[in-house]
gemmi code that builds the backbone of each chain (N, CA, C; Angstrom):
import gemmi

chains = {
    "A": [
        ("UNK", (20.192, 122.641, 105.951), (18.973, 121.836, 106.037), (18.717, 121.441, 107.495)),
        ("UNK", (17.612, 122.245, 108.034), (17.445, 121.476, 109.162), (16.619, 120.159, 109.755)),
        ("UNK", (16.584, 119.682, 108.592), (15.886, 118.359, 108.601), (14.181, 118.198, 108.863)),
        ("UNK", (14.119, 119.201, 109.031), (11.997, 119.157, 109.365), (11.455, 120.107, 108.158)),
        ("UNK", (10.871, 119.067, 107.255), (10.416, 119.381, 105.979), (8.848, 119.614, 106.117)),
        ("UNK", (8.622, 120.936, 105.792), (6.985, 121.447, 105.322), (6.393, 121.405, 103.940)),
        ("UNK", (5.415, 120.924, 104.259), (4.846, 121.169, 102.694), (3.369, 121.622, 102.970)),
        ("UNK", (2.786, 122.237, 101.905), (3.390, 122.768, 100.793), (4.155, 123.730, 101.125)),
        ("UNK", (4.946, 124.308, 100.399), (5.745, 125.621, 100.691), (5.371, 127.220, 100.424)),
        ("UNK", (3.868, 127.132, 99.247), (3.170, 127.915, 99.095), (1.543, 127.713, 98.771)),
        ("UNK", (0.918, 128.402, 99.533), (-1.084, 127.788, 99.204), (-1.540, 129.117, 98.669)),
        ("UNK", (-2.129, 129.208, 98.024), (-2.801, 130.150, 97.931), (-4.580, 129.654, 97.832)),
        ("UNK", (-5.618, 130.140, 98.596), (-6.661, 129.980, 98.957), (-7.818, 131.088, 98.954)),
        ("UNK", (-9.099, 130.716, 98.996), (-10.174, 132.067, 99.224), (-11.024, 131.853, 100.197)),
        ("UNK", (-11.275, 132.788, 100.907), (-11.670, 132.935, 101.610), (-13.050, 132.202, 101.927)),
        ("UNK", (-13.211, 131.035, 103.340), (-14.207, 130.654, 103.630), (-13.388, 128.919, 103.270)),
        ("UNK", (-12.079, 128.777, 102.695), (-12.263, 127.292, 102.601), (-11.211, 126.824, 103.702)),
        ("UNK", (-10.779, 125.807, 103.335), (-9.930, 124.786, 104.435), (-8.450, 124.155, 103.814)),
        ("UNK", (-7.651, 124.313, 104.645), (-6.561, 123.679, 104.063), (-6.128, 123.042, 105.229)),
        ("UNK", (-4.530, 122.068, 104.432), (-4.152, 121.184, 105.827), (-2.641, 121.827, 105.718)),
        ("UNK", (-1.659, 121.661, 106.753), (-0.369, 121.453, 106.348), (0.393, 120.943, 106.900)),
        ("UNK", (1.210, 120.066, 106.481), (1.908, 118.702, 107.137), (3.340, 119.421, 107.426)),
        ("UNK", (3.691, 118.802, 108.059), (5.149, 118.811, 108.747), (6.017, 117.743, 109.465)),
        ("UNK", (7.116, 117.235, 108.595), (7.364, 116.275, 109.367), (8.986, 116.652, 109.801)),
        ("UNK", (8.744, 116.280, 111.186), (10.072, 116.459, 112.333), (11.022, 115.794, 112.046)),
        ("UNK", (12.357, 116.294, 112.493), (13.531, 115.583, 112.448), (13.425, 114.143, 113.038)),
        ("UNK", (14.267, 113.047, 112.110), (14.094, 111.831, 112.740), (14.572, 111.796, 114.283)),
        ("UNK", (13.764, 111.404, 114.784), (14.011, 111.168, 116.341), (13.257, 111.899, 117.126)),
        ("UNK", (12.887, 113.095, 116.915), (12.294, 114.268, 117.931), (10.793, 113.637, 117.894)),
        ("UNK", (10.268, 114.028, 119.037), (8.836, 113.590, 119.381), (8.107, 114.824, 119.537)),
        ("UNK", (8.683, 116.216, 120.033), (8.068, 117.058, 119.962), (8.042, 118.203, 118.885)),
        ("UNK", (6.644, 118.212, 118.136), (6.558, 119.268, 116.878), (5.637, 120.574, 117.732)),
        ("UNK", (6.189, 121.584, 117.183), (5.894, 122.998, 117.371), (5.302, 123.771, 116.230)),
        ("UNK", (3.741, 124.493, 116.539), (3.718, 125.089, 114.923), (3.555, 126.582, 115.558)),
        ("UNK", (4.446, 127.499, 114.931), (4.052, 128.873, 114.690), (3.522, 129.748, 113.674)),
        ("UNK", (2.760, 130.851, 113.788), (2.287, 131.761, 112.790), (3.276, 132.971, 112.758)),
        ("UNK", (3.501, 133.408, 111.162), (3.561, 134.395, 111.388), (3.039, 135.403, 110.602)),
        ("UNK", (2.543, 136.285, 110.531), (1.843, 137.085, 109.770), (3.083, 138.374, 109.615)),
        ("UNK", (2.397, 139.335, 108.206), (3.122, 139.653, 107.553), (3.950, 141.098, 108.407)),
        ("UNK", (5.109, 141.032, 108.406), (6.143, 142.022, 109.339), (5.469, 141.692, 111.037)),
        ("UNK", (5.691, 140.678, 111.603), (5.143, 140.556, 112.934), (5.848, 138.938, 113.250)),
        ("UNK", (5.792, 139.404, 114.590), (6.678, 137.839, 115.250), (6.260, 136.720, 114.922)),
        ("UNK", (6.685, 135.819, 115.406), (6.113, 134.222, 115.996), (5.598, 133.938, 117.255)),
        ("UNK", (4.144, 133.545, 116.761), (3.158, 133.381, 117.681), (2.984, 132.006, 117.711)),
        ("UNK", (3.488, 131.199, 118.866), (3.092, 130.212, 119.775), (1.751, 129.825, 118.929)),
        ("UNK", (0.986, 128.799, 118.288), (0.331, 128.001, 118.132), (-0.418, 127.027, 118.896)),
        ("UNK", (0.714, 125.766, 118.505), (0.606, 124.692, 119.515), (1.152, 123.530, 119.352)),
        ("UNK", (1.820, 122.616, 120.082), (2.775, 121.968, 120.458), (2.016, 119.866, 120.509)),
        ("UNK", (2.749, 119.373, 119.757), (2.130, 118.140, 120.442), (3.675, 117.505, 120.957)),
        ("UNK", (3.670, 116.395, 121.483), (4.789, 115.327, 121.992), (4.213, 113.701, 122.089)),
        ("UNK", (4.874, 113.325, 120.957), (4.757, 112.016, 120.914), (3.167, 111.342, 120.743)),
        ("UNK", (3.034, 112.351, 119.980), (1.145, 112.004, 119.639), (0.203, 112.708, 120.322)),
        ("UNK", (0.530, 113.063, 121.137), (-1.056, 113.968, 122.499), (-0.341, 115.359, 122.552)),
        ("UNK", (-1.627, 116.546, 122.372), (-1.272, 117.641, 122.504), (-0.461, 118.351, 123.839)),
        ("UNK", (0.504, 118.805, 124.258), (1.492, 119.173, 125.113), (1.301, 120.584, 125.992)),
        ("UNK", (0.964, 121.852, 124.519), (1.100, 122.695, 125.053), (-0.245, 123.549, 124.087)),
        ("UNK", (-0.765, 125.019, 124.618), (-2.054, 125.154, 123.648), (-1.047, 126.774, 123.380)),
        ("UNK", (-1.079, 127.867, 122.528), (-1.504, 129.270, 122.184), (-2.136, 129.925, 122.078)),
        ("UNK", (-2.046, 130.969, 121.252), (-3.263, 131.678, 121.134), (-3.630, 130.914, 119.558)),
        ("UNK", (-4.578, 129.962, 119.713), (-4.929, 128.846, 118.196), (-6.122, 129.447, 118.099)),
        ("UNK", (-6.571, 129.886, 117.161), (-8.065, 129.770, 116.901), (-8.628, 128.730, 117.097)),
        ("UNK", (-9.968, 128.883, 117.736), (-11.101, 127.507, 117.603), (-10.993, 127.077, 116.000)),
        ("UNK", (-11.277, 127.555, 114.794), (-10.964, 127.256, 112.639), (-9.899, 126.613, 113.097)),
        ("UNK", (-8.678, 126.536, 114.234), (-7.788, 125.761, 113.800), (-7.565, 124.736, 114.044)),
        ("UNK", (-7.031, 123.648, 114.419), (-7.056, 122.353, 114.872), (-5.331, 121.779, 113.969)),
        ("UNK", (-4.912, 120.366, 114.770), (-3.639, 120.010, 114.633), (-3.775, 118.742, 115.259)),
        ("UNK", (-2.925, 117.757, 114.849), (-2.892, 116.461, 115.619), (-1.272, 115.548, 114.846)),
        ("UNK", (-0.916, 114.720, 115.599), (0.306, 114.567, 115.530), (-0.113, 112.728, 115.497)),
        ("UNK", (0.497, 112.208, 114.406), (-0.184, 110.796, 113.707), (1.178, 109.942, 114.573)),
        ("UNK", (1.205, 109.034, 114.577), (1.848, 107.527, 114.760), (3.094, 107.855, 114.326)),
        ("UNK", (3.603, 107.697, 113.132), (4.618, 108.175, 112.741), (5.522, 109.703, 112.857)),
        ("UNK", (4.672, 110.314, 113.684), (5.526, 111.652, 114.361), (4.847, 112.926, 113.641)),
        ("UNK", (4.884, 112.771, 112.231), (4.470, 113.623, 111.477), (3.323, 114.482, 111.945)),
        ("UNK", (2.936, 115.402, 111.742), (2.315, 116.209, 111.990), (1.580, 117.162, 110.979)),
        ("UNK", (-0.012, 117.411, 111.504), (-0.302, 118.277, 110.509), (-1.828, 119.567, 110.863)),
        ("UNK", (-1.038, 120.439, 110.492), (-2.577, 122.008, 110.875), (-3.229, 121.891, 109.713)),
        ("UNK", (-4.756, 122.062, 110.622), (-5.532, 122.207, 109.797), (-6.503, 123.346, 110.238)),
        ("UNK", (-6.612, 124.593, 109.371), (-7.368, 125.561, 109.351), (-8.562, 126.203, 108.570)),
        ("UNK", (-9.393, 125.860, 108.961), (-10.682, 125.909, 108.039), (-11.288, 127.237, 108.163)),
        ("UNK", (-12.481, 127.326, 107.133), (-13.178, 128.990, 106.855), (-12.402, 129.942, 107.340)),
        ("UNK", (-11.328, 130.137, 106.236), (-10.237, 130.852, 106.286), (-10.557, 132.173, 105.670)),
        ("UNK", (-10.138, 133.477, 106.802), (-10.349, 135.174, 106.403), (-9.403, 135.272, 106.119)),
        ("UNK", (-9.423, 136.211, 105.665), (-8.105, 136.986, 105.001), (-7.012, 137.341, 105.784)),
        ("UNK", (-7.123, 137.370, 106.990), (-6.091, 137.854, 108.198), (-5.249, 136.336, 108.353)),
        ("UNK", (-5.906, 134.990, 107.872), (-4.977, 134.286, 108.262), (-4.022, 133.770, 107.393)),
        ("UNK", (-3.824, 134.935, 106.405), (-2.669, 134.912, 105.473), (-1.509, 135.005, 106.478)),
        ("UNK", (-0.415, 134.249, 106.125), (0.658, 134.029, 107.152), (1.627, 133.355, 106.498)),
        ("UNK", (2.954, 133.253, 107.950), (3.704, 131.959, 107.142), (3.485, 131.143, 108.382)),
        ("UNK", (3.570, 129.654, 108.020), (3.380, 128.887, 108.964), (4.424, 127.898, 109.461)),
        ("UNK", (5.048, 127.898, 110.226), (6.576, 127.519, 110.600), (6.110, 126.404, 111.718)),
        ("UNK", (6.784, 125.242, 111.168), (6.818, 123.865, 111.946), (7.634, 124.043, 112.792)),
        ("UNK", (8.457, 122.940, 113.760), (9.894, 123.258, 114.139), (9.484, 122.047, 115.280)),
        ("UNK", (10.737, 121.203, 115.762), (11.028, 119.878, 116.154), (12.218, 120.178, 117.063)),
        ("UNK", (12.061, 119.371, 117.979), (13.371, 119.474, 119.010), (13.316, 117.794, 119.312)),
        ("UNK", (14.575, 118.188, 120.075), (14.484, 116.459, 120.681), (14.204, 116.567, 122.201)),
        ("UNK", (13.891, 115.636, 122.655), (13.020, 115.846, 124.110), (14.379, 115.406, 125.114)),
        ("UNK", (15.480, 115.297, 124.564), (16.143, 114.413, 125.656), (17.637, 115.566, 125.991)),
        ("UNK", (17.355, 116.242, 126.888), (18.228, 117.633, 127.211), (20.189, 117.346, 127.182)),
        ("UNK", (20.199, 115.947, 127.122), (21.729, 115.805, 127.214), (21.563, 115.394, 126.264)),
        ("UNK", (21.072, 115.309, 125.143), (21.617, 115.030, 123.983), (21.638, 116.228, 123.294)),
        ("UNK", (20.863, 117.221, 123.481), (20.219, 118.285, 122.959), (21.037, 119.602, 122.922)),
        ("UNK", (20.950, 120.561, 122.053), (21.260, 121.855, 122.266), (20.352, 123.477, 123.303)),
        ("UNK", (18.972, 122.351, 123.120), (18.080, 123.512, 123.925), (17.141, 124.021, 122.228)),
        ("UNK", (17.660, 123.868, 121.366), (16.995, 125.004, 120.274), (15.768, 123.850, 119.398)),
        ("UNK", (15.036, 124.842, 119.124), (14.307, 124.033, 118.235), (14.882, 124.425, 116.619)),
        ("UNK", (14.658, 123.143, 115.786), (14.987, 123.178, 114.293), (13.586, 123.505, 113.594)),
        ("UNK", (13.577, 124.554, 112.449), (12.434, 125.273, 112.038), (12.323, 124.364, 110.739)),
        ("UNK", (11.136, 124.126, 109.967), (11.572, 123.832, 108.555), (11.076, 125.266, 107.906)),
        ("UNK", (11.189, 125.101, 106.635), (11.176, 126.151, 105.927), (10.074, 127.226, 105.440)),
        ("UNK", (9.289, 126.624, 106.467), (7.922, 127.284, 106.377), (6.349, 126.498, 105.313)),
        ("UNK", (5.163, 127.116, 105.455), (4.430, 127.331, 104.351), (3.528, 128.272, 104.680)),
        ("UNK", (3.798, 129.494, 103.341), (3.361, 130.379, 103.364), (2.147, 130.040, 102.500)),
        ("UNK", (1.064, 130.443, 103.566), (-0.346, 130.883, 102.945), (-0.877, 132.308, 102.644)),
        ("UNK", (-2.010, 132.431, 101.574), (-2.625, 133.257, 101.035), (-3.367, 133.039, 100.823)),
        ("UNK", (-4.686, 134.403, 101.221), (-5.842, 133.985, 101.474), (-6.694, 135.030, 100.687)),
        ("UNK", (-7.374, 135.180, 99.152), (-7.966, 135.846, 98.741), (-9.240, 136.064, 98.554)),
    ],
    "B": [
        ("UNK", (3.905, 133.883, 132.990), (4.063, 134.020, 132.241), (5.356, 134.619, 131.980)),
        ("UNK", (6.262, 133.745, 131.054), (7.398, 134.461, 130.489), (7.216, 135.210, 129.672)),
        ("UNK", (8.143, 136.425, 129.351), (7.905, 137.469, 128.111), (9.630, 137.698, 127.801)),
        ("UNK", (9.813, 138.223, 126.637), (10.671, 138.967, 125.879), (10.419, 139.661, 125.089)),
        ("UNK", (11.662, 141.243, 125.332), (11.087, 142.196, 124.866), (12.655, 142.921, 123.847)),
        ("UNK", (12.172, 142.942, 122.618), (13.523, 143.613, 121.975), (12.981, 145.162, 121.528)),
        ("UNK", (13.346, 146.247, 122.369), (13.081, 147.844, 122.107), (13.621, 148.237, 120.974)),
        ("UNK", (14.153, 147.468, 120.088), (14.699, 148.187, 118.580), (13.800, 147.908, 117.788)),
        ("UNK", (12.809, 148.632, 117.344), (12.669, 147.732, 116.126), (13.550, 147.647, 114.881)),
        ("UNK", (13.968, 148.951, 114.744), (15.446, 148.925, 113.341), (16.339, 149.355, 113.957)),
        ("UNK", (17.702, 148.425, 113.360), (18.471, 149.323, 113.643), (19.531, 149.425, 112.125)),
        ("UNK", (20.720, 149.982, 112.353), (21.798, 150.200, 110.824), (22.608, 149.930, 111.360)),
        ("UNK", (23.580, 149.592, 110.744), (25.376, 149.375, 110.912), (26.003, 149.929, 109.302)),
        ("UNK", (27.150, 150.301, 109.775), (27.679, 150.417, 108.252), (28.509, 148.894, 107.699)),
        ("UNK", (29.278, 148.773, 107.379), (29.590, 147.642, 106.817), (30.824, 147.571, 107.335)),
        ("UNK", (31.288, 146.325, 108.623), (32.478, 146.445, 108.595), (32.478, 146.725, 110.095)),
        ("UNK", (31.536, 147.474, 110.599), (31.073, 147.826, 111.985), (30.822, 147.242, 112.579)),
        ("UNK", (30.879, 147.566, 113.963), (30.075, 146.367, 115.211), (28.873, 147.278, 115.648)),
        ("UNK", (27.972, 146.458, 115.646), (26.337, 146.721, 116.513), (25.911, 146.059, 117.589)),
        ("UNK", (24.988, 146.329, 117.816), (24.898, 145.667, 119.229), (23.432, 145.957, 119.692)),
        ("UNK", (22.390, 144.658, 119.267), (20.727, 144.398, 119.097), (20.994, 143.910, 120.795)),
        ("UNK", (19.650, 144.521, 121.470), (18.887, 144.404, 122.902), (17.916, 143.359, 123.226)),
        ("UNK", (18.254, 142.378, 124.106), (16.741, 141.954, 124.398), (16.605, 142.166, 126.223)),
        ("UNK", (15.645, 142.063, 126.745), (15.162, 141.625, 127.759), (14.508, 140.608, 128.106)),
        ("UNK", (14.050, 140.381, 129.096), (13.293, 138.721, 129.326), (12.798, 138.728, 130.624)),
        ("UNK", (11.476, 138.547, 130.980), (11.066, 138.211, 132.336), (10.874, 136.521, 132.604)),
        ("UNK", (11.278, 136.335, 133.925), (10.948, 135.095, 134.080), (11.083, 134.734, 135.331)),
        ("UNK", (10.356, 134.238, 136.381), (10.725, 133.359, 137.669), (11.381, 132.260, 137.749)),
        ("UNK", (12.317, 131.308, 136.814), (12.517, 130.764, 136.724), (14.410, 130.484, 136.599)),
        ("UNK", (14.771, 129.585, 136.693), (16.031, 129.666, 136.991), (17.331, 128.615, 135.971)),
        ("UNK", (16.587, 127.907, 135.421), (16.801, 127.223, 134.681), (16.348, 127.444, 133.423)),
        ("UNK", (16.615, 127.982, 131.723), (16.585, 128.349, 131.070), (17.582, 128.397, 130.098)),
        ("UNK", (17.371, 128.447, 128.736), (17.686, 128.643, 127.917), (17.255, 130.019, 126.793)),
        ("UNK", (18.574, 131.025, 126.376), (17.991, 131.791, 125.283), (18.616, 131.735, 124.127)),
        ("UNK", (18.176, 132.469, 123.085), (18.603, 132.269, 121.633), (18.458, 133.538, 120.738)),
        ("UNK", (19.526, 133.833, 119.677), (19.304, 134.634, 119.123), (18.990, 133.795, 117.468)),
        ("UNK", (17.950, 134.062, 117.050), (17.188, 133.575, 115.541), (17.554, 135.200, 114.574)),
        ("UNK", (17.813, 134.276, 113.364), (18.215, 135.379, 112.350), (16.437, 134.509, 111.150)),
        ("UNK", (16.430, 136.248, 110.672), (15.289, 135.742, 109.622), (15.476, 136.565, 108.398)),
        ("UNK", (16.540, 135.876, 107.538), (16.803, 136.454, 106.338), (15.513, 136.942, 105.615)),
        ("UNK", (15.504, 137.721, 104.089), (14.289, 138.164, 103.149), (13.637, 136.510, 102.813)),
        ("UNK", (14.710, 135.117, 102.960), (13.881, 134.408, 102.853), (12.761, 134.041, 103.658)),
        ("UNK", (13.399, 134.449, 104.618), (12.313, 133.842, 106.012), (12.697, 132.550, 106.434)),
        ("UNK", (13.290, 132.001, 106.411), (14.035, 131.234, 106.966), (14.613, 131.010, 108.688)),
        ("UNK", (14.194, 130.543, 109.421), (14.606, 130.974, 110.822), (16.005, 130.139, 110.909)),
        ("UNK", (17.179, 130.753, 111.078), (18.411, 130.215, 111.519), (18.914, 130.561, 112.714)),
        ("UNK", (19.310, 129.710, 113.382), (20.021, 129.619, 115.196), (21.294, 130.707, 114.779)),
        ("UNK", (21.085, 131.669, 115.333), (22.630, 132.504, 115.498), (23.672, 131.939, 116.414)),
        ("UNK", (22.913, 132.170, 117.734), (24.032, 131.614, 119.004), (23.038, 131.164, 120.474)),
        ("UNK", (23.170, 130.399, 121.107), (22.697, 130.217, 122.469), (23.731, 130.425, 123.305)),
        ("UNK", (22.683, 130.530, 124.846), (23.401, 130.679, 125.620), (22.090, 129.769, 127.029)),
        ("UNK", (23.131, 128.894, 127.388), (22.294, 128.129, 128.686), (22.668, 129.323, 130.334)),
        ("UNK", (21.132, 128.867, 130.819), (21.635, 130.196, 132.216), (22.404, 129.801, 133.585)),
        ("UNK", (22.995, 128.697, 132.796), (23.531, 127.890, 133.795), (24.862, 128.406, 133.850)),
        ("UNK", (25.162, 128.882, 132.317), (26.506, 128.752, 132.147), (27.076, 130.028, 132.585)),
        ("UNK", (28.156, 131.127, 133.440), (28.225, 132.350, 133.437), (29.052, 132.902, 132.094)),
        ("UNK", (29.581, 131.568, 131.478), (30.637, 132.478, 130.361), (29.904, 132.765, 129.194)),
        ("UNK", (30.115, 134.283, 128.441), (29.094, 134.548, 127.215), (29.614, 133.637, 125.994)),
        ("UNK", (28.430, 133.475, 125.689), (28.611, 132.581, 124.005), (29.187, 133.234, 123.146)),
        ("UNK", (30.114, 132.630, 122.227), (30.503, 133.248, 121.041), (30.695, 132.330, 119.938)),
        ("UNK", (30.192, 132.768, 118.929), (30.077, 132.085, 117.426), (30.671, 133.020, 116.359)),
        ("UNK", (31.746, 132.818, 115.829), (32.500, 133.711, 115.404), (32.301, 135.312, 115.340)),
        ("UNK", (31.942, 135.861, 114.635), (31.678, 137.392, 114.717), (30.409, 137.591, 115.329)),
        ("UNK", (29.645, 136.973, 116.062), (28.410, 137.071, 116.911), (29.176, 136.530, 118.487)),
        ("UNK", (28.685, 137.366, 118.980), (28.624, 136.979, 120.357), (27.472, 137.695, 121.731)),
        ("UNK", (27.205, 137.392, 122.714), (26.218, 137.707, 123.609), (26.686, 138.331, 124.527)),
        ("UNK", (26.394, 139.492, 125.413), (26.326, 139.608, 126.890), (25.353, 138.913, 127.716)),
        ("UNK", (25.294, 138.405, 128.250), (24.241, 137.895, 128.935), (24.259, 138.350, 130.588)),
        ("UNK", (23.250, 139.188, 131.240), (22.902, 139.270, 132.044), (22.233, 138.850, 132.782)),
        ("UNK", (22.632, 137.680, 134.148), (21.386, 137.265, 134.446), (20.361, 138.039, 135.451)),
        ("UNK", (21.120, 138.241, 136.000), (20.231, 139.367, 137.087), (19.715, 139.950, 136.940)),
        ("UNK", (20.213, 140.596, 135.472), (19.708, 142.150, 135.209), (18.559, 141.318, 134.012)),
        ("UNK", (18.531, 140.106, 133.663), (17.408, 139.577, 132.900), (17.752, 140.450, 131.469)),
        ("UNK", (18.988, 140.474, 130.735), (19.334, 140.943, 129.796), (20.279, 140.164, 128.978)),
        ("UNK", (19.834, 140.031, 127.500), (20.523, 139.177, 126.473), (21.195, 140.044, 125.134)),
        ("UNK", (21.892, 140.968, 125.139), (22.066, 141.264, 123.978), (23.227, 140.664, 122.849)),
        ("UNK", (23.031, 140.773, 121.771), (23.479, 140.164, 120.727), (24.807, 141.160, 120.264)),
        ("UNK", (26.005, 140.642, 119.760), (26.881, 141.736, 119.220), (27.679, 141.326, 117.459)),
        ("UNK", (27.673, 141.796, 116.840), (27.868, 141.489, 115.349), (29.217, 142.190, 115.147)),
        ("UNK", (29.897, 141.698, 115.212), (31.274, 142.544, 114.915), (31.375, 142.286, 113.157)),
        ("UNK", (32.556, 143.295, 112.602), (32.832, 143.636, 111.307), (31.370, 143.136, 110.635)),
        ("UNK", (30.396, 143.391, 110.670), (29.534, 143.295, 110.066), (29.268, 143.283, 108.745)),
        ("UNK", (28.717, 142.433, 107.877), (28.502, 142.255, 106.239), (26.922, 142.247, 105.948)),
        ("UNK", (27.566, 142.149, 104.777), (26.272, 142.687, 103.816), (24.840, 141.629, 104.142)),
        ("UNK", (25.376, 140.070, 104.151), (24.599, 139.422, 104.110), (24.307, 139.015, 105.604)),
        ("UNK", (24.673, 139.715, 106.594), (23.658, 139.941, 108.248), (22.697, 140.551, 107.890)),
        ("UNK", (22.082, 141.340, 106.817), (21.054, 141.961, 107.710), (20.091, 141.186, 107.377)),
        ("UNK", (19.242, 141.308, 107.775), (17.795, 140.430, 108.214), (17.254, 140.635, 109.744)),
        ("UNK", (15.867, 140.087, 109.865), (15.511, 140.255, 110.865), (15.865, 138.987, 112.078)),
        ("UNK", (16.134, 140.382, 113.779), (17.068, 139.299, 114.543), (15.610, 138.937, 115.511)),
        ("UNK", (15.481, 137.989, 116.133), (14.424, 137.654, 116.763), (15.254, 136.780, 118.289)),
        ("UNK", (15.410, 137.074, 119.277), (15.662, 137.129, 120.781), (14.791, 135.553, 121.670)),
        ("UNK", (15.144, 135.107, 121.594), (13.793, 133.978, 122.397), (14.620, 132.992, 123.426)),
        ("UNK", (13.574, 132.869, 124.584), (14.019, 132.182, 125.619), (12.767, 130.492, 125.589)),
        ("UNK", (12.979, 129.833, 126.263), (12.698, 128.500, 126.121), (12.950, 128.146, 127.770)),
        ("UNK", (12.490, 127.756, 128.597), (12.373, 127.356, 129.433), (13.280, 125.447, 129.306)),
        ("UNK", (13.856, 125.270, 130.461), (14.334, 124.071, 130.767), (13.994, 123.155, 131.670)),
        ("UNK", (12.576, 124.023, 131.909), (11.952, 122.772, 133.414), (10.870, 121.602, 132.872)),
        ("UNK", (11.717, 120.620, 133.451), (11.296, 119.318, 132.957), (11.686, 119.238, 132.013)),
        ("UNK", (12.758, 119.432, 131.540), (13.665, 119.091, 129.948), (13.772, 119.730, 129.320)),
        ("UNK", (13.469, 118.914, 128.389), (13.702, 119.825, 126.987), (12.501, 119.641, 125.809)),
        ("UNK", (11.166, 120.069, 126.551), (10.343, 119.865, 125.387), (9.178, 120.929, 126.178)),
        ("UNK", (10.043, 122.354, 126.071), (8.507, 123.816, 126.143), (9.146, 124.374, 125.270)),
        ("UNK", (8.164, 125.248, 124.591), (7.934, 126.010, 123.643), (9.032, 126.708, 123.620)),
        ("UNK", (9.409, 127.607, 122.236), (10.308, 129.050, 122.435), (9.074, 130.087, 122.320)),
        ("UNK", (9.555, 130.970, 123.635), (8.902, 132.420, 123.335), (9.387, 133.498, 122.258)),
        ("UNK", (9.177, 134.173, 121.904), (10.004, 134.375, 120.445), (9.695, 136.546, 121.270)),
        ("UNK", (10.470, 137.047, 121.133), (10.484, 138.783, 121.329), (10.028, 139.221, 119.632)),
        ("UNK", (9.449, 140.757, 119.518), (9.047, 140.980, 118.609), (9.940, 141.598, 117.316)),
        ("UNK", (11.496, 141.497, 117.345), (12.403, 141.197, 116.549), (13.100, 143.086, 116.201)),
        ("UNK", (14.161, 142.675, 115.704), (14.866, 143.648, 115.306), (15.258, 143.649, 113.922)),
        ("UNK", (14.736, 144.327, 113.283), (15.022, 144.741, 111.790), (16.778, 144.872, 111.414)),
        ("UNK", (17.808, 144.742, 111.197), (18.953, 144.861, 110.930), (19.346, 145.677, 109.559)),
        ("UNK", (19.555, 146.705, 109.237), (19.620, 147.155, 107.915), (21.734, 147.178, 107.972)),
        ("UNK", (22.360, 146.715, 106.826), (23.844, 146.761, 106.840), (23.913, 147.625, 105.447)),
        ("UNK", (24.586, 148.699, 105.852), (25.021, 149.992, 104.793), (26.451, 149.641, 104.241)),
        ("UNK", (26.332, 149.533, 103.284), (27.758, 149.343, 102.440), (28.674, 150.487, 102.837)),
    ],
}
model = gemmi.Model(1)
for chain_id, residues in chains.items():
    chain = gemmi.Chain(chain_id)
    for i, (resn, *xyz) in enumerate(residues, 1):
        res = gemmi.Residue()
        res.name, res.seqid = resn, gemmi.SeqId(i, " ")
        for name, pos in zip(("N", "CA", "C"), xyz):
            atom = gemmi.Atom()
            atom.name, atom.element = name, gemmi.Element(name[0])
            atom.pos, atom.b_iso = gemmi.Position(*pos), 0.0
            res.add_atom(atom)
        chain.add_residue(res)
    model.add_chain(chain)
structure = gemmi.Structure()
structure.add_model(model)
structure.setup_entities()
C-alpha cells in the first residue's frame, strides 16, 4: 500500500461528458503528480500542484483542468471527453523535504477510464 | 529538456536466468535521481530500485541490481535468477534534484519483460 488512494478505480463514460477524479496523497506530502496513461504506452507528465498552487504544467489538454484543495487532496477534471482519452490515470505524492525522502514518488493505484 | 530512452521494447528470459533491460538519459544536470518502476498486468507502478547520482556505488535490491553510468548517461537494470512473477512491464525514469525534492519523474517508454518457464 502506498498510501495515496484514487478513486474511482474504474469510470466508464460517453463521449462528450465530464468526469472528476480525486486523489488523495500520502499524509504529509504537499506535492501531488497526475499521469496518463493510455493503452500499451508510457506515462505522460500531466501536471503537478505543491501545497495548493499549480508547480509544474505537461502536455494537459486545455478539456483538462486540476486543482489541489486545503486539505492536500487533489482532483482532475476532464470534460467533453473523446474516445482517445480512455486511459489510466495515475496520481502519485512525494514528500518535498529531500532528507527525509527517498527521491521516488508513491503512485496510488490508478483510475482507469473508458470512454464510449 | 530531460529525456529517457529504453531501446527494448521486449525482451525474454528463461526462468532462473539473468537479463539485463537498457536505459539511457539525457540531461545537463548534475544532481539527480533515477529509478527503475515495475508495471505488473495489474498496472500497478512499484519502485524496483534507485539510484542517487551522487552516489558512485551501484544499487542493489536483492536479485535486482543497476549499472549505473554516469558519464556515459546510462542506467541499466539486472534481474538475476529470474521468476515467473518479474515479468511485467519495466519503465526507467529520472527525476531531477534541483531545488529538492519536488520535480516531476520523467518516465522512458518501457520494456515489456516476458519470463519463460
Amino acid at each position: 500500500d502506498s498510501g495515496v488512494t484514487q478513486t474511482p478505480k474504474h469510470l466508464i463514460t460517453a463521449t462528450g461528458q465530464r468526469v472528476t477524479l480525486r486523489c488523495s496523497p500520502r499524509s504529509g506530502d504537499l506535492s501531488v503528480y497526475w499521469y496518463q496513461q493510455s493503452l500499451d504506452q508510457g506515462l505522460q507528465f500531466l501536471i503537478q500542484y505543491y501545497n495548493g498552487e499549480e508547480r509544474a504544467k505537461g502536455n494537459i489538454l486545455e478539456r483538462f483542468s486540476a486543482q489541489q484543495f486545503p486539505d492536500l487532496h487533489s482532483e482532475l477534471n476532464l470534460s467533453s471527453l473523446e474516445l482517445g482519452d480512455s486511459a489510466l490515470y495515475f496520481c502519485a505524492s512525494s514528500t518535498q523535504y529531500r532528507a527525509l525522502g527517498t527521491g521516488e514518488l508513491f503512485f496510488g493505484e490508478g483510475s482507469r477510464l473508458t470512454v464510449l | 529538456a530531460q529525456t529517457v530512452t529504453q531501446s527494448q521494447p521486449e525482451m525474454s528470459v528463461q526462468e532462473a536466468e539473468t537479463v539485463t533491460l537498457s536505459c539511457t538519459y539525457d540531461t545537463s544536470e548534475s544532481d539527480y535521481y533515477l529509478f527503475w518502476y515495475k508495471q505488473p498486468p495489474s498496472r500497478q507502478m512499484i519502485l524496483v530500485i534507485r539510484q542517487e547520482a551522487y552516489k558512485q556505488q551501484n544499487a542493489t535490491e536483492n536479485r535486482f541490481s543497476v549499472n549505473f553510468q554516469k558519464a556515459a548517461k546510462s542506467f541499466s537494470l539486472k534481474i538475476s535468477d529470474s521468476q515467473l512473477g518479474d515479468a511485467a512491464m519495466y519503465f526507467c525514469a529520472y527525476r531531477s534534484a534541483k531545488g529538492g525534492a519536488t520535480n516531476k519523474l520523467i518516465f522512458g517508454t518501457g520494456t515489456l519483460l516476458a519470463v519463460q518457464p
